[in-house]
C-alpha positions in Angstrom: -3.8 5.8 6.7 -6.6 4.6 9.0 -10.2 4.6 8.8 -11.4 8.1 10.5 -14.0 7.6 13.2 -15.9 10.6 14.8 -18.7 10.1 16.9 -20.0 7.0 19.0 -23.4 6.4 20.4 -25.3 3.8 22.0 -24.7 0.5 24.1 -21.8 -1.5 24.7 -21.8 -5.1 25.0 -20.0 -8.1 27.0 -18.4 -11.7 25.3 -16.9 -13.9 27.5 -14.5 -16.8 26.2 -15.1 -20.2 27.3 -13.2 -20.1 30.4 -13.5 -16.5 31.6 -10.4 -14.6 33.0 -7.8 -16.3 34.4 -4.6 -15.0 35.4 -1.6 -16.7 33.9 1.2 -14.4 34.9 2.8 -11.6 33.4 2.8 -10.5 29.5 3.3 -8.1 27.5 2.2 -6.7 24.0 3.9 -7.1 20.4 3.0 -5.8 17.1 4.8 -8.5 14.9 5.9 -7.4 11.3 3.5 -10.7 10.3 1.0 -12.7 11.8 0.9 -16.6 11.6 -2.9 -16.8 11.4 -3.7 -15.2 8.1 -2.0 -13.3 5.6 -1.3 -9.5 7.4 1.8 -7.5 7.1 2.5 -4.7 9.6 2.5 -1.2 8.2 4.0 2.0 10.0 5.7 0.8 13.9 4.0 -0.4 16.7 3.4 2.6 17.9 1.3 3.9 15.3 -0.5 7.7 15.9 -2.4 7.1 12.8 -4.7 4.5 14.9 -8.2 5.9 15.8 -9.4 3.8 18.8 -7.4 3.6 21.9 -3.6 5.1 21.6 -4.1 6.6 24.8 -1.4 8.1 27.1 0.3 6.7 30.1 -1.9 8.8 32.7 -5.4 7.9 31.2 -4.8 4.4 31.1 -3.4 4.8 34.8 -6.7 6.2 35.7 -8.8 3.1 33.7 -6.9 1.2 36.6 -3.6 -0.2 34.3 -0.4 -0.2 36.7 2.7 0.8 34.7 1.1 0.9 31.5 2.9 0.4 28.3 0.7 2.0 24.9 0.9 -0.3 21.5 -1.1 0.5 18.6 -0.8 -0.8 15.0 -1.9 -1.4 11.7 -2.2 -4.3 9.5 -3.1 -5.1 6.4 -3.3 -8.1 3.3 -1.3 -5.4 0.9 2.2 -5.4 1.8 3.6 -1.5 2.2 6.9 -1.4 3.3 8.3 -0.9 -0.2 6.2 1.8 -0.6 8.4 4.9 -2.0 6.6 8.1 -0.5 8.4 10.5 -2.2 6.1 9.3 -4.9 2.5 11.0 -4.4 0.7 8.8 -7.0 2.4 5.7 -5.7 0.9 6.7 -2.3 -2.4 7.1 -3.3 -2.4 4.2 -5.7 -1.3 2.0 -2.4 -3.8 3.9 0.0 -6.7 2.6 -2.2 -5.0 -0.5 -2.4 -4.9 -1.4 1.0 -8.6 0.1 1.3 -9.8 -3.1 -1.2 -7.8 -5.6 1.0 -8.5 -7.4 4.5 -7.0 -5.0 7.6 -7.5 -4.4 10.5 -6.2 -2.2 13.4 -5.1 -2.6 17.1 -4.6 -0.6 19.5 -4.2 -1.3 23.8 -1.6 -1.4 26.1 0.1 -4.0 28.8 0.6 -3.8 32.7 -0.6 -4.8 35.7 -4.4 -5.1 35.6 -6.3 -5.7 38.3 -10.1 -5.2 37.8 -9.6 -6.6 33.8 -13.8 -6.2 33.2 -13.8 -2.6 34.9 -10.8 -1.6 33.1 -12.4 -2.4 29.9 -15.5 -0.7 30.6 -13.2 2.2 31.6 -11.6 2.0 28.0 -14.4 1.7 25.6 -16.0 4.6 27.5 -13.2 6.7 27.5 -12.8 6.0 23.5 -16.7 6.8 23.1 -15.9 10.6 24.9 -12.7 10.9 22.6 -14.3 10.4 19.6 -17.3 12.1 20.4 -14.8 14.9 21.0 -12.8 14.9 18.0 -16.2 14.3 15.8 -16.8 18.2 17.1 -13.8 19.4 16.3 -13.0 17.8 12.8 -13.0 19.3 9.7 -15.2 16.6 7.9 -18.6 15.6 8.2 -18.2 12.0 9.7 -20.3 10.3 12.3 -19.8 6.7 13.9 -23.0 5.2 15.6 -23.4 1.7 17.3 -26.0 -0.8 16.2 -27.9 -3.6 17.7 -25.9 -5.7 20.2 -25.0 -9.1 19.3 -23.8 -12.0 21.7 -21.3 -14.5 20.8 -18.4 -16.3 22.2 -15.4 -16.9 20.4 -13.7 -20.2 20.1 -10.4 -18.0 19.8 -10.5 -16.3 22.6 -9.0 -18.7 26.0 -8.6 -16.9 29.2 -9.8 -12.7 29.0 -12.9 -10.8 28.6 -14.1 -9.8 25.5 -16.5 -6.6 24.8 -17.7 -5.5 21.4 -19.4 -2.3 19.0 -20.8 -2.3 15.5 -19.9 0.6 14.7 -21.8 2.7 11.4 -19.4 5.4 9.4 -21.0 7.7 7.7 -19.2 10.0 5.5 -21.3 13.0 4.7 -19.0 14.4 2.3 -17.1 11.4 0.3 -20.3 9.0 0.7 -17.3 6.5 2.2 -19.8 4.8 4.3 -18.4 1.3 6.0 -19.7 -1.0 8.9 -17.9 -3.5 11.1 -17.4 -4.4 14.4 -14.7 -3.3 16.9 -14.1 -5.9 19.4 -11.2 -5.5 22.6 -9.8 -7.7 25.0 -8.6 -7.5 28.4 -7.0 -9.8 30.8 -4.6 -8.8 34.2 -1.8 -8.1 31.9 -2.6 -6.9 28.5 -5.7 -5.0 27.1 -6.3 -3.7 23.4 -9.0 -2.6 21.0 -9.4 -4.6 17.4 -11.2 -2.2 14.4 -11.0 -4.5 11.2 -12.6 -4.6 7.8 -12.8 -6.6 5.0 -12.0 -4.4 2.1 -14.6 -2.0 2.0 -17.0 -4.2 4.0 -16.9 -4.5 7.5 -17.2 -7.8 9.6 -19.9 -9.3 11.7 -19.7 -9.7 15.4 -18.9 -13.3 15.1 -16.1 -12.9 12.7 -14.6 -9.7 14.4 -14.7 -11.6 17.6 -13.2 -14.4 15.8 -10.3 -12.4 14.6 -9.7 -10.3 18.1 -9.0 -13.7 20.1 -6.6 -14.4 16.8 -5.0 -10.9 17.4 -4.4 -11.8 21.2 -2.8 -14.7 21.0 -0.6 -13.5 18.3 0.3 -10.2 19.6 0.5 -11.4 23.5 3.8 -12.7 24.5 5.3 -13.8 28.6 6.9 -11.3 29.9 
């Protein structure tokens, strides 16, 4: 149900929120059913496989320097799908495209102790660059994912973590499915998380995907 993404290339760039990282204790992740800041409804759990950035397992995100790491990955989107009766293949497909006309967005990270929050970052958009890269050479389809031209920002929604975001291009060679948007993650000493939204079939600017990510944290990230 997600967007595919395949390859990744080019730079990676830094947002900082007003008043840097700080370290306010312990927390951990949610994926809530709704979120109070717009209109989105969960779809699948909160530990969705479907999600292409991030949904890493325990050891890697060990090794990107998260003590006792716990993965969370979702998706969200303006079309509610919980009703949706799968034993009915047009009904599926009718929903599918749908949800592809609507605002969504998906997130992806995990929570733990975190003690280098910019190096772990670093650590995890690289790590998703390789992955990608990876599974772009062993897919089936003809799609590749570049980055474009960095843009700075800070984001008035974002209090307290580092922020670091991609444009990223999809290029569908064989549907002509082409989108652009910006994926934007997050990482503080106790959570971390990757946000990939669009805007029906239109992807969102730096500014607005930033925007949106600092809304994402504080509605997903909860005190221990």
């Amino acid at each position: 149900m997600a967007v595919a993404l395949a390859a990744i290339g080019g730079t990676l760039f830094w947002f900082y929120g007003p008043k840097g990282v700080k370290d306010d204790g312990p927390h951990r992740l949610t994926a809530p059913s709704t979120t109070s800041f717009a209109k989105y409804f969960r779809y699948g759990d909160e530990s969705d496989a479907d999600v292409p950035l991030g949904s890493e397992d325990r050891a890697k995100l060990v090794e990107f320097g998260i003590e006792d790491p716990q993965p969370v990955a979702a998706s969200y989107s303006e079309e509610y799908l919980d009703n949706l009766d799968t034993s009915d293949p047009d009904e599926v497909q009718d929903k599918l495209r749908s949800v592809k006309n609507h605002p969504r967005f998906t997130v992806s990270g995990a929570y733990g102790s975190i003690a280098d929050p910019e190096s772990t970052l670093i650590s995890y958009f690289a790590r998703t660059s390789d992955d990608l890269a990876v599974a772009s050479q062993k897919g089936t389809t003809h799609v590749v994912t570049q980055l474009g031209v960095a843009e700075k920002t800070e984001s008035d929604s974002l209090d307290g973590a580092v922020m670091m975001c991609a444009d990223f291009e999809v290029n569908n060679f064989e549907t002509s499915e082409d989108m652009k948007t910006t994926v934007c993650g997050w990482a503080d000493y106790s959570t971390i998380a990757l946000v990939t939204p669009y805007n029906g079939i239109f992807g969102l600017s730096t500014e607005e995907a930033a925007d949106l990510t600092g809304k994402v944290r504080g509605e997903m990230r909860v005190t221990n």
